[in-house]
VEXDREN-2710 file (C-alpha; in Angstrom, 1 decimal):
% VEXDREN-2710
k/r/px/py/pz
1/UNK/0.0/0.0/0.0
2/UNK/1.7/3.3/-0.9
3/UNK/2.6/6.2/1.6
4/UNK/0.2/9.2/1.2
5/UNK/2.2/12.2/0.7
6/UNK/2.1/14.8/3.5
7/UNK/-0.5/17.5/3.2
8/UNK/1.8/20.6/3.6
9/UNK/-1.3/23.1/3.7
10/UNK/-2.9/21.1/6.3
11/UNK/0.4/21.2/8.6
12/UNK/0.8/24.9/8.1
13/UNK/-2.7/25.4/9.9
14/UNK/-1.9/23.1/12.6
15/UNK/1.7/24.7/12.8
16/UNK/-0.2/28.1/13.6
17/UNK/-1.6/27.4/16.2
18/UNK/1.7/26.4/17.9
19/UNK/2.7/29.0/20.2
20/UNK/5.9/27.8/22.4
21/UNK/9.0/27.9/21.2
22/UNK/9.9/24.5/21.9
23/UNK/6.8/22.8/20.1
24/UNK/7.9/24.7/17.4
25/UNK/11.9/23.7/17.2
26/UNK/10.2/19.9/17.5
27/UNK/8.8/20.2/14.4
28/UNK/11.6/21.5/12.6
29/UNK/13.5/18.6/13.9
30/UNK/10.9/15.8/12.6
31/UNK/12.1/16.0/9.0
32/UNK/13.3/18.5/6.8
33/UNK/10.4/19.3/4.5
34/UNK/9.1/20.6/8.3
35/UNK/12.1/22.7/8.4
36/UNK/10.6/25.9/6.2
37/UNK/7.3/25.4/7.8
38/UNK/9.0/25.0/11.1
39/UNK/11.2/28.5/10.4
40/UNK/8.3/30.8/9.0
41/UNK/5.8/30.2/12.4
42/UNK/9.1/30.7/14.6
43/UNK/10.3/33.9/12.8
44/UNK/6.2/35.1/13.3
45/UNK/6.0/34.5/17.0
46/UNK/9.7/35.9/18.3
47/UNK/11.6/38.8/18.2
48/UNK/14.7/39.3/16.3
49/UNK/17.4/39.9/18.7
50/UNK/20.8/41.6/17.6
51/UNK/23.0/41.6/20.0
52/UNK/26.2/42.6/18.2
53/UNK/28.4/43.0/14.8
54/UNK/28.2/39.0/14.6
55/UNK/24.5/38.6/14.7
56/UNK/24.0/41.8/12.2
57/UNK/26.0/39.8/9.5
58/UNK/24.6/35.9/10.2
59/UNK/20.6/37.0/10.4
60/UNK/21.2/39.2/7.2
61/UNK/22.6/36.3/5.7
62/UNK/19.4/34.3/7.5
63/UNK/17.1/36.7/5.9
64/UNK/18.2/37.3/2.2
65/UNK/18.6/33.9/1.5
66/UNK/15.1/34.1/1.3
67/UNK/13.6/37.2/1.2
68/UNK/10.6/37.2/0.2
69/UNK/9.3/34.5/2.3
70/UNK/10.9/35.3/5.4
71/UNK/10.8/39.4/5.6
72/UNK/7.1/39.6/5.9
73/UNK/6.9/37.4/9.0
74/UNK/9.3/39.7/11.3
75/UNK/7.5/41.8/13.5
76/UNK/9.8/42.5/16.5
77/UNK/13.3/43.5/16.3
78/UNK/15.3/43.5/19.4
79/UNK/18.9/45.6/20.0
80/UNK/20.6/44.0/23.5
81/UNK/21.8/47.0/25.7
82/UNK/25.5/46.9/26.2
83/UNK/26.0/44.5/23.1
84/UNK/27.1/47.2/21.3
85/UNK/30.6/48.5/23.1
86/UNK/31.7/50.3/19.6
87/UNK/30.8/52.6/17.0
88/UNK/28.6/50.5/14.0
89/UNK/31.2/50.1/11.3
90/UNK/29.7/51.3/7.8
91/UNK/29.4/47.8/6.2
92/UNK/27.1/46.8/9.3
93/UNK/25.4/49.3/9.3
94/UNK/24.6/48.8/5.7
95/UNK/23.8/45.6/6.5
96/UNK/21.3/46.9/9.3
97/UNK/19.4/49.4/7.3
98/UNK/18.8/46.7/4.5
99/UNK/17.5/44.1/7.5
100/UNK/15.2/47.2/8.3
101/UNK/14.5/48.2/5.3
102/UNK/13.3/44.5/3.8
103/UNK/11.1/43.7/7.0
104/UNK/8.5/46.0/6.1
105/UNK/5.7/45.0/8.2
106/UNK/8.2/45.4/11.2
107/UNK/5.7/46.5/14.2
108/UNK/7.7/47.0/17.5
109/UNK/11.5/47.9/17.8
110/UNK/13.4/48.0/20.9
111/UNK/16.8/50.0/21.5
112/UNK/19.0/49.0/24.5
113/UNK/22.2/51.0/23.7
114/UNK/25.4/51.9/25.9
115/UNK/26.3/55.9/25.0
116/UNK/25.5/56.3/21.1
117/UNK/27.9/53.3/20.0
118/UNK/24.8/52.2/17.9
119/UNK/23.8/55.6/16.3
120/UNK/26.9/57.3/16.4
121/UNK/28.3/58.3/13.1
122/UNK/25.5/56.9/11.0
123/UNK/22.4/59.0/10.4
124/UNK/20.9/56.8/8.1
125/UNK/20.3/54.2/10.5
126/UNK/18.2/56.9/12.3
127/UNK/16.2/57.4/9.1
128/UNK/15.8/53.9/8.0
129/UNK/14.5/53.0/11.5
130/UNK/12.0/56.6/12.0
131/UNK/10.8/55.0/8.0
132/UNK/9.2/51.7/8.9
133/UNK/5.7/52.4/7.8
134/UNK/4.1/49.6/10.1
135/UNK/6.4/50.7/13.0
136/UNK/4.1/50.6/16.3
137/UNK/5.7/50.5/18.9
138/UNK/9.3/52.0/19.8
139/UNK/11.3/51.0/23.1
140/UNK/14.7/53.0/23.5
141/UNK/17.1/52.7/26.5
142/UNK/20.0/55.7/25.4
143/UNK/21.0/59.0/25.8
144/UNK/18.4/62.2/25.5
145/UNK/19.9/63.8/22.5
146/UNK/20.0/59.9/20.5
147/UNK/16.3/58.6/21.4
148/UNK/14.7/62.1/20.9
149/UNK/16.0/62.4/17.6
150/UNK/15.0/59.4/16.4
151/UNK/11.3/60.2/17.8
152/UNK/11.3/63.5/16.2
153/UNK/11.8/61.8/13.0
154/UNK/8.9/58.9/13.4
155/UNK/7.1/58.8/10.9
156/UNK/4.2/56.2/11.8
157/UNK/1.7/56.8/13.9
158/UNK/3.3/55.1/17.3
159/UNK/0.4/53.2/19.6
160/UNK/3.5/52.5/22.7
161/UNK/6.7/55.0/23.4
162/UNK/9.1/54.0/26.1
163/UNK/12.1/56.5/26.5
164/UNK/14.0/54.9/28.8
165/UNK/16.9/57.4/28.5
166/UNK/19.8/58.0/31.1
167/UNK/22.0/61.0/31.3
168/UNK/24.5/61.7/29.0
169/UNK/25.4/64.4/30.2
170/UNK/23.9/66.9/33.7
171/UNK/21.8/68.8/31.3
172/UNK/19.7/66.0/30.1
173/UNK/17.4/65.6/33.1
174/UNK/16.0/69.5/31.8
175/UNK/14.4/67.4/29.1
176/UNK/12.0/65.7/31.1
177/UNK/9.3/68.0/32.0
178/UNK/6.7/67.9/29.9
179/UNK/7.0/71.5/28.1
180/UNK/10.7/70.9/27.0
181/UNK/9.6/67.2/25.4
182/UNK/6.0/68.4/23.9
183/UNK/7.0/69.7/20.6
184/UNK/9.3/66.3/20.0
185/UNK/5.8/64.2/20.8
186/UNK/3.3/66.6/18.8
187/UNK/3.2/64.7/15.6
188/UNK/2.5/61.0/17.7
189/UNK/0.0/63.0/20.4
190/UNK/-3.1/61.7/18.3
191/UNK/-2.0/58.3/18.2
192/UNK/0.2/57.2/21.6
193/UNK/-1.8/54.9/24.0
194/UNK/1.2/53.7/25.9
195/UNK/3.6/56.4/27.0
196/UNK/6.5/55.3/29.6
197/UNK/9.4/57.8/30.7
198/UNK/12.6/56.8/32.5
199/UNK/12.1/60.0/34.4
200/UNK/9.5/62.7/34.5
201/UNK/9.3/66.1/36.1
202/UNK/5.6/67.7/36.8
203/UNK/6.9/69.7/40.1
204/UNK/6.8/73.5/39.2
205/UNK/9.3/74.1/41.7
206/UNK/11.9/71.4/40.7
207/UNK/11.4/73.1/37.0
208/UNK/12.3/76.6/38.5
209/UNK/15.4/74.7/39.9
210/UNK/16.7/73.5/37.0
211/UNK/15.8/76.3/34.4
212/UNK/17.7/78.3/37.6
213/UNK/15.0/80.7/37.0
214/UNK/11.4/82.2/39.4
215/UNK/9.9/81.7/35.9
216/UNK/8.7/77.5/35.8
217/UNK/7.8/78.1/32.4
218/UNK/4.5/77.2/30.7
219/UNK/2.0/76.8/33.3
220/UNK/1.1/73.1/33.4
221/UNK/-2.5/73.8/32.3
222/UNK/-1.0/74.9/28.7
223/UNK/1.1/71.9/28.6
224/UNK/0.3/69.8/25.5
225/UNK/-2.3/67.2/26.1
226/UNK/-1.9/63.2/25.1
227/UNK/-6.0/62.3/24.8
228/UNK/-5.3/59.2/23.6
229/UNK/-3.1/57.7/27.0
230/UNK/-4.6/55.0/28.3
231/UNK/-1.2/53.5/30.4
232/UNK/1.6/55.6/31.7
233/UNK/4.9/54.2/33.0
234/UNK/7.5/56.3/34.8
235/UNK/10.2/55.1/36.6
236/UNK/11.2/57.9/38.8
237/UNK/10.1/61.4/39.6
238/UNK/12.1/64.0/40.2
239/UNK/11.0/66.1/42.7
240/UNK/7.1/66.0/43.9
241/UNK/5.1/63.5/42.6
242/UNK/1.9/66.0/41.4
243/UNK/-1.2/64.5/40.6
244/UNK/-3.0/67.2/39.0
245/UNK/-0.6/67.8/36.1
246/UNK/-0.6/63.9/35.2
247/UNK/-5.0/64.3/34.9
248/UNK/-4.4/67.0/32.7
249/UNK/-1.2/65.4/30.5
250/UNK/-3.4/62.2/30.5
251/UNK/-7.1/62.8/30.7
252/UNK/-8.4/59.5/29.5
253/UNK/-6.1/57.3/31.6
254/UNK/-7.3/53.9/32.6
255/UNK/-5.5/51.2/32.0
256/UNK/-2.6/50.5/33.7
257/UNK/-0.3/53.1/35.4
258/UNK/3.0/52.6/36.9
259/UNK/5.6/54.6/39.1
260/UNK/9.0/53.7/39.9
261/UNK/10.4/55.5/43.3
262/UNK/9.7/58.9/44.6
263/UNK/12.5/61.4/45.1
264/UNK/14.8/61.1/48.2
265/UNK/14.3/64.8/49.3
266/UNK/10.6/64.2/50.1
267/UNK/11.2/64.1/53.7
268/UNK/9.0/61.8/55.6
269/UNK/6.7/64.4/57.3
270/UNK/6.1/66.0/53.8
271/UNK/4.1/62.9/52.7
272/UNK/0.8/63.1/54.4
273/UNK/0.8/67.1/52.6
274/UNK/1.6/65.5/49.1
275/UNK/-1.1/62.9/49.3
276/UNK/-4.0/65.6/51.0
277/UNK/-2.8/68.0/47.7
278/UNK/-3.2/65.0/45.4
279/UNK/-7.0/63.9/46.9
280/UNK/-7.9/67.4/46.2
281/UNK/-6.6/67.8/43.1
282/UNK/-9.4/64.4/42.2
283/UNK/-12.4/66.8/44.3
284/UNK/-15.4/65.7/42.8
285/UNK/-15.1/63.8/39.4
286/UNK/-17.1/65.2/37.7
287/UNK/-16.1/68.8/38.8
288/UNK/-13.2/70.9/39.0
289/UNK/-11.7/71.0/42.3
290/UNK/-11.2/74.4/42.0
291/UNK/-14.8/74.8/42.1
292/UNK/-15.2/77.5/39.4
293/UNK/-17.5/74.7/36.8
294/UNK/-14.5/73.9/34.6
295/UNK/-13.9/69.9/33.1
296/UNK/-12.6/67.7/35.5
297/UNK/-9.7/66.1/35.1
298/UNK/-9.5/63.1/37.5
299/UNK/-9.1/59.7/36.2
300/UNK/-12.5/57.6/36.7
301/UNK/-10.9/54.3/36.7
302/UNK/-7.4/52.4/36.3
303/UNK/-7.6/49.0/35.4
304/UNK/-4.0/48.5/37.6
305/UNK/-1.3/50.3/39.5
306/UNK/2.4/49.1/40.0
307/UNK/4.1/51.4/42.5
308/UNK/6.4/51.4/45.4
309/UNK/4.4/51.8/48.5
310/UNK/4.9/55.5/49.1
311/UNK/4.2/56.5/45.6
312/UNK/0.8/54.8/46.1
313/UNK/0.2/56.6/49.0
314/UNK/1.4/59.9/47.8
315/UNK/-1.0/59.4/44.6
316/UNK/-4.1/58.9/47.1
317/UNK/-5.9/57.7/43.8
318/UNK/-9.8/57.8/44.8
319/UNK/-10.8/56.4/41.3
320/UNK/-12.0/52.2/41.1
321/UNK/-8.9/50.4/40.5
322/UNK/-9.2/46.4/39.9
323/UNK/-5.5/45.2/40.1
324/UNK/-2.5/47.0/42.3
325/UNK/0.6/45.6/42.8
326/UNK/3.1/47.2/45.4
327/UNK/7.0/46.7/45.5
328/UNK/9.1/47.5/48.6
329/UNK/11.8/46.1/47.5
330/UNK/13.6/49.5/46.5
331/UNK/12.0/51.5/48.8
332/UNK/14.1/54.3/50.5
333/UNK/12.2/54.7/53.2
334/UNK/11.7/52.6/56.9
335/UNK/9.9/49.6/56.9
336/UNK/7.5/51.2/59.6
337/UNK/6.5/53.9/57.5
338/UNK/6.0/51.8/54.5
339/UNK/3.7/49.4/56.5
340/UNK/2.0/52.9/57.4
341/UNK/1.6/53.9/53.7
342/UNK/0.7/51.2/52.5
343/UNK/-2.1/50.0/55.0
344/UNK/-3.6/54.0/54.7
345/UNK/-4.2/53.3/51.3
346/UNK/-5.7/50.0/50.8
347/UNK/-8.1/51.4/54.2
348/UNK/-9.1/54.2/52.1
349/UNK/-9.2/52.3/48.4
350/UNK/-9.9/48.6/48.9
351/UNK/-9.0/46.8/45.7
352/UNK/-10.3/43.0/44.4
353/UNK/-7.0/42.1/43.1
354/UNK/-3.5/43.1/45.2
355/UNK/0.3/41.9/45.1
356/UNK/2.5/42.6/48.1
357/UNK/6.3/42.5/47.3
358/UNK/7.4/43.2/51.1
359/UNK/11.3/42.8/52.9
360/UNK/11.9/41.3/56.2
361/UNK/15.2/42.0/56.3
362/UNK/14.8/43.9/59.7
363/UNK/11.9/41.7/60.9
364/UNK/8.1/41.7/60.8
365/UNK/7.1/45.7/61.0
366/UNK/6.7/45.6/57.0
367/UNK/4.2/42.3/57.1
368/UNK/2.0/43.4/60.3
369/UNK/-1.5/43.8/59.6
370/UNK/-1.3/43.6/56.1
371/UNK/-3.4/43.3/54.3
372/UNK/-5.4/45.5/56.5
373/UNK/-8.6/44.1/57.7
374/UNK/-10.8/46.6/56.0
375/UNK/-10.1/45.1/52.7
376/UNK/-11.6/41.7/53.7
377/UNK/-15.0/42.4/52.1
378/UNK/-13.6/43.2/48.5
379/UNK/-10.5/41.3/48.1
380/UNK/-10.6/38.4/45.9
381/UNK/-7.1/37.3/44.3
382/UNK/-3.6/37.9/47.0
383/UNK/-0.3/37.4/45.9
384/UNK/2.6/38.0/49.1
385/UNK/6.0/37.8/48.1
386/UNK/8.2/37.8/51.1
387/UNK/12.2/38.1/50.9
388/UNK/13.2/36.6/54.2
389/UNK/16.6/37.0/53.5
390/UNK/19.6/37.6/56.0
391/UNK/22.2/39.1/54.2
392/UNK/22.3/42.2/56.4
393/UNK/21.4/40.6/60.4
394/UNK/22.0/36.8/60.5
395/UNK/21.0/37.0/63.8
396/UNK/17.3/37.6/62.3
397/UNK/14.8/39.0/64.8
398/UNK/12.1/36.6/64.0
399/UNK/11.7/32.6/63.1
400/UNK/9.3/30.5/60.8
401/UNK/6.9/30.2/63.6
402/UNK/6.4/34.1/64.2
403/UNK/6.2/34.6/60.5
404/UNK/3.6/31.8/59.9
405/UNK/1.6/33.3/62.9
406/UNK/1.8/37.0/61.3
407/UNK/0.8/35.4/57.6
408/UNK/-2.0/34.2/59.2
409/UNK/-3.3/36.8/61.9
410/UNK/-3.1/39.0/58.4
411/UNK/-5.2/36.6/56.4
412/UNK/-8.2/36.0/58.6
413/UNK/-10.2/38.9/58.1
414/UNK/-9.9/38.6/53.8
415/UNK/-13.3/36.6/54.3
416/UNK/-13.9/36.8/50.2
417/UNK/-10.2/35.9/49.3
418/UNK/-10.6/32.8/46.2
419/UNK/-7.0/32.6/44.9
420/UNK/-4.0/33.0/47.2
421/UNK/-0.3/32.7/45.8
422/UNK/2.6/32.8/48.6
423/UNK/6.3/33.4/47.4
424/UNK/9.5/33.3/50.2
425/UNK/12.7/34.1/49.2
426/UNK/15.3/32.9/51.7
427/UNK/19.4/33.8/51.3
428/UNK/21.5/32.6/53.8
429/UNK/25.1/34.2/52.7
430/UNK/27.0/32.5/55.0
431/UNK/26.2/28.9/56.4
432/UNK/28.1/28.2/59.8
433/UNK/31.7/27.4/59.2
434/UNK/33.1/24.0/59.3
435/UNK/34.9/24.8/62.5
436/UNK/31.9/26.2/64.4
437/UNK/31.4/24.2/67.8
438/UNK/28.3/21.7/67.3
439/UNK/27.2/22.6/70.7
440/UNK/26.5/26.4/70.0
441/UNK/23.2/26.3/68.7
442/UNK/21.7/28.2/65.3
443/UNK/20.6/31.7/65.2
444/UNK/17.3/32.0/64.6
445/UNK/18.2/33.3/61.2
446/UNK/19.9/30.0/60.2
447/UNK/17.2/28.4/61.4
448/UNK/14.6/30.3/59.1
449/UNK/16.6/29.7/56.4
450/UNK/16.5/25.7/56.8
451/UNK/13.0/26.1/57.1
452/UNK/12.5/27.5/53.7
453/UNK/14.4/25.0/52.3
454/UNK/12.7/22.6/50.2
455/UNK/13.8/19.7/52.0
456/UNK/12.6/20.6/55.0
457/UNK/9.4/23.0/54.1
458/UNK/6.4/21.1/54.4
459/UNK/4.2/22.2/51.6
460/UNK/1.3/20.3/52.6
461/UNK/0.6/21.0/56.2
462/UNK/1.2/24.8/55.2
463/UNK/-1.4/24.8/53.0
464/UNK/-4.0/23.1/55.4
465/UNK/-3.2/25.6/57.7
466/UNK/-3.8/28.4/55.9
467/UNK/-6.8/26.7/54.2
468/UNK/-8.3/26.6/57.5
469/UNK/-8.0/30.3/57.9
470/UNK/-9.9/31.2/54.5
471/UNK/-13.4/29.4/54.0
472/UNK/-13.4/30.8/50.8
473/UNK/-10.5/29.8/49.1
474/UNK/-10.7/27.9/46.2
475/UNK/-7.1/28.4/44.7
476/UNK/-3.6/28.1/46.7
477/UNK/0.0/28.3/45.2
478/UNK/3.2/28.1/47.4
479/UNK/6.9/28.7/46.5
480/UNK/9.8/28.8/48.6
481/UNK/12.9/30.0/46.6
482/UNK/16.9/31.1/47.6
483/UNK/20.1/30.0/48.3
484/UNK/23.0/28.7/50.8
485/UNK/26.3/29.4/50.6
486/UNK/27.6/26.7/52.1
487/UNK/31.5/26.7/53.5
488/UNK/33.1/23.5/54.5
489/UNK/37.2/22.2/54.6
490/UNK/38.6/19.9/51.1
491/UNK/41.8/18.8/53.1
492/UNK/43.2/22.0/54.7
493/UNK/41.2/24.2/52.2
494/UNK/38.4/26.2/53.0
495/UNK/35.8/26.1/50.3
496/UNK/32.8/28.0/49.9
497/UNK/29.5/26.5/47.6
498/UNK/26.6/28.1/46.1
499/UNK/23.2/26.0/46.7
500/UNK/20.1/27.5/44.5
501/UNK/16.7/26.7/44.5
502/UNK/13.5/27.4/43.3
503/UNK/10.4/24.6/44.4
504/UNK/6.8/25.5/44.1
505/UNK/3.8/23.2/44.8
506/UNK/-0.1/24.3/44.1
507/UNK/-3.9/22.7/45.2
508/UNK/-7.6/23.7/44.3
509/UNK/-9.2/23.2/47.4
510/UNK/-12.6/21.5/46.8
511/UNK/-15.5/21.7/48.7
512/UNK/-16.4/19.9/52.2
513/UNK/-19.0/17.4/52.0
514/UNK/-22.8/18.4/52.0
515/UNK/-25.2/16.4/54.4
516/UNK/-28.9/15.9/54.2
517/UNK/-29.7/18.9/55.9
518/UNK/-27.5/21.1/53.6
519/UNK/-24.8/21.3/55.8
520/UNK/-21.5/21.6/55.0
521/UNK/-19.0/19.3/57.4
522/UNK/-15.8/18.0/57.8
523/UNK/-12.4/19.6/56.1
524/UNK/-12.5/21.0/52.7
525/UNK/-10.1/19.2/50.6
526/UNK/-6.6/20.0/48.9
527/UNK/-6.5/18.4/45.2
528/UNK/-2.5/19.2/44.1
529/UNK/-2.5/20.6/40.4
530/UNK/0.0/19.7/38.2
531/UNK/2.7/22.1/37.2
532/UNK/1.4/23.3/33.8
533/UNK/-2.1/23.6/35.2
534/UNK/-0.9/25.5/38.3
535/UNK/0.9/28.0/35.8
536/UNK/-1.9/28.1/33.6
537/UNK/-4.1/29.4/36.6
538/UNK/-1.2/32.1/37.9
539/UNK/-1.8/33.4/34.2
540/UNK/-5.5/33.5/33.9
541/UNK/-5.7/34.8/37.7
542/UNK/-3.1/37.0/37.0
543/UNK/-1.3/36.0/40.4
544/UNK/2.0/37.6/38.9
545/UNK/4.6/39.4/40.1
546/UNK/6.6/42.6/38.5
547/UNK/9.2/41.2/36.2
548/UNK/11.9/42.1/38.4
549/UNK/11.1/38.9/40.6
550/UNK/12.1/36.9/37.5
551/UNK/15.1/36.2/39.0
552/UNK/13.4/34.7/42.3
553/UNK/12.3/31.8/39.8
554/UNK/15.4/31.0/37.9
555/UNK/16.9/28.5/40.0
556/UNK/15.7/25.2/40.6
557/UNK/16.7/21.9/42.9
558/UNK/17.0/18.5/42.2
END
């Protein structure tokens, strides 16, 4: 009986709707007629990434050897920060205005360059990049002077902006208030809907400063307007973080808006003033605070906030917000006053959906009654990461048991909470040494740090616990992550080793039986989910953390 020949067509379709990279690279391997199918959905679902003089030359080489096939399907191009340690020389950048110039239906670029080692010295690639007709979105990490020319010289109408620009020089940071950077943006104003800024200035008198002038400038009521925001990202503002010029910059806001740190000279008995200015400057939505009948500008609802802790407090955003997520992690100030900041504004705006990034370094005054209680009765979806880690006090002021007891004297009150993910980080830089005397017994630092260890945390009678604590939890996903350095004596030589790990373990917790008289009794049950299907649900729940935590997750244990 003859072998049917292999219905390409019909193993293009399937091929589509492949969408991990490893699926993919399978069926390249199978046989080579897979190979070009194989190639075409790979190049369609990732981004190009160049990361230096080497990878210009072999992906041109890639691309033109067939063109016409392969161009079409490249929609993100990628340019590594610090790849690029040198000026471009001219046949490369040849080479990388014909790669731009072929992929046509390129959508969404990214910059990442050191200095201007990229740009420097070839203006053409400026122009070849600010030509892509199809050109979406545009991503640059660089100096000032580099990324604004380039955006000056756009020439599609940009849906996401990110100028993620440091200082080349002192003068730069006079570019980022939004009269100096307005006429750069005018031409993409109609069309931007995602607008992020490395650093933005809205503070009148941190504008005098630096124009060392009593003149600010423009008022901030004639600054240009950007209707069509619907997400901002900033990671720092200099100077006061001002509500009432980011309503009037960004009038239709409501997706997601996030803020980096606040400046280090806002003294700590200047915050309570910042955040009353910023709650009047929302009055009444749908008037003017200033009470003379003019358009309001206050957002009516964000769809999410990422923020440090005092940035969210300083904001004292009145609108609905579904989703916040709150970082500590970078925070300059005590761990006191961001436990402060942070339970003032969940009292006064309870949220459905909250992540806690919090640091115990110095012991539990972070963690302590948070969430606070008067969210129970709204929030439905929790995710805690906790870094537990003693690099600065191996004598740690608190052990597993007081942090379980704190977890769960926090917990209690979220009577409507369905979907709770714990993370612990645990670093232990220095395990005892191989000569400390057995009889002197562990601090209670090294003690919390075995704890957390995945040999010795017990996943299962954890989650009972805190399963008993929430009656309506139907969701619950643990992690413990870290490492040891562990130092110990080959023959006379000390030697110090790293230990990594990364284990997580995740139930839906079904319901008790029901008796005759529709009763509920006995224990609910935990039913452990696999590993895809836990991650599936941390996706669909959106029980994520910022990307930052990445790292938290890269190492795993045997």
């Amino acid at each position: 009986m003859p072998v049917p020949d292999l219905n390409e067509d019909i193993l293009t379709v399937v091929c589509d709707f492949l969408s991990d990279v490893s699926d993919v690279l399978a069926v390249s391997l199978t046989c080579s007629r897979f190979r070009p199918i194989a190639i075409r959905r790979l190049l369609a679902i990732r981004l190009v990434l160049l990361n230096g003089d080497a990878s210009i030359r072999r992906f041109h080489a890639f691309l033109f050897a067939d063109a016409p096939a392969r161009a079409p399907l490249i929609r993100a191009l990628d340019i590594q920060y610090g790849s690029f340690h040198h000026p471009l020389q001219a046949g490369d950048a040849t080479l990388f205005m014909e790669i731009v110039t072929m992929c046509h239906r390129l959508e969404h670029v990214t910059f990442g360059l050191p200095s201007s080692a990229m740009l420097a010295g070839h203006p053409n690639v400026i122009d070849a990049i600010a030509s892509i007709p199809n050109l979406r979105s545009l991503s640059i990490s660089s100096t000032a002077e580099d990324a604004l020319a380039l955006v000056r010289n756009v020439r599609a109408p940009l849906r996401h902006l990110g100028l993620w620009c440091f200082y080349g020089d002192p003068e730069d940071e006079f570019n980022w208030y939004p009269a100096a950077f307005q006429d750069t943006l005018a031409h993409l104003e109609p069309s931007l809907e995602e607008l992020g800024f490395h650093q933005l200035i809205v503070d009148p008198e941190k504008i005098r400063e630096l124009r060392d002038s009593e003149d600010p400038g423009p008022l901030f009521s004639s600054w240009t307007q950007y209707p069509a925001v619907r997400s901002l990202s900033v990671n720092c503002f200099s100077g006061r973080l001002l509500l009432d010029p980011l309503q009037r910059l960004f009038p239709a806001l409501d997706g997601r808006l996030s803020v980096g740190q606040v400046a280090v000279d806002n003294p700590e008995d200047t915050l309570a003033d910042i955040r009353a200015s910023n709650q009047l400057a929302q009055g009444n939505r749908d008037k003017n605070a200033s009470g003379d009948g003019s358009r309001s500008y206050a957002w009516r609802k964000l769809d999410s906030v990422v923020s440090s802790p005092v940035a969210f407090y300083l904001l004292g955003l009145r609108c609905p917000i579904r989703f916040v997520t709150l970082d500590a992690a970078d925070e300059y100030y005590g761990p006191e006053a961001v436990q402060r900041c942070i339970a003032e504004s969940l009292r006064e705006s309870p949220v459905p959906h909250l992540a806690l990034c919090l640091v115990l370094h110095d012991g539990l005054a972070m963690l302590s009654g948070l969430p606070p209680p008067e969210v129970g009765g709204t929030l439905t979806h929790l995710t805690l990461a906790l870094d537990a880690a003693c690099h600065w006090a191996p004598q740690a002021p608190f052990g597993w048991n007081e942090l379980l007891d704190e977890i769960q004297s926090s917990l209690r009150p979220l009577r409507e909470l369905t979907h709770l993910r714990i993370v612990f980080q645990s670093k232990s830089p220095a395990d005892r040494e191989p000569d400390t005397d057995a009889s002197v017994p562990p601090s209670l630092g090294e003690r919390l740090a075995r704890t957390l260890h995945p040999s010795t945390f017990d996943f299962q009678v954890i989650a009972v616990s805190l399963v008993r604590q929430l009656p309506s939890l139907r969701s619950l996903f643990l992690t413990t992550c870290g490492y040891f350095t562990r130092r110990e004596h080959v023959g006379a030589v000390p030697v110090a080793t790293n230990e990594l790990w990364c284990v997580s373990r995740a139930w839906n917790v079904a319901p008790s039986n029901t008796g005759a008289d529709g009763r509920q009794g006995g224990e609910r049950m935990l039913v452990e989910l696999r590993d895809e299907d836990a991650e599936a649900i941390i996706q669909r729940e959106e029980l994520i953390l910022p990307d930052s935590y990445k790292l938290w997750f890269t190492h795993t244990v045997d």
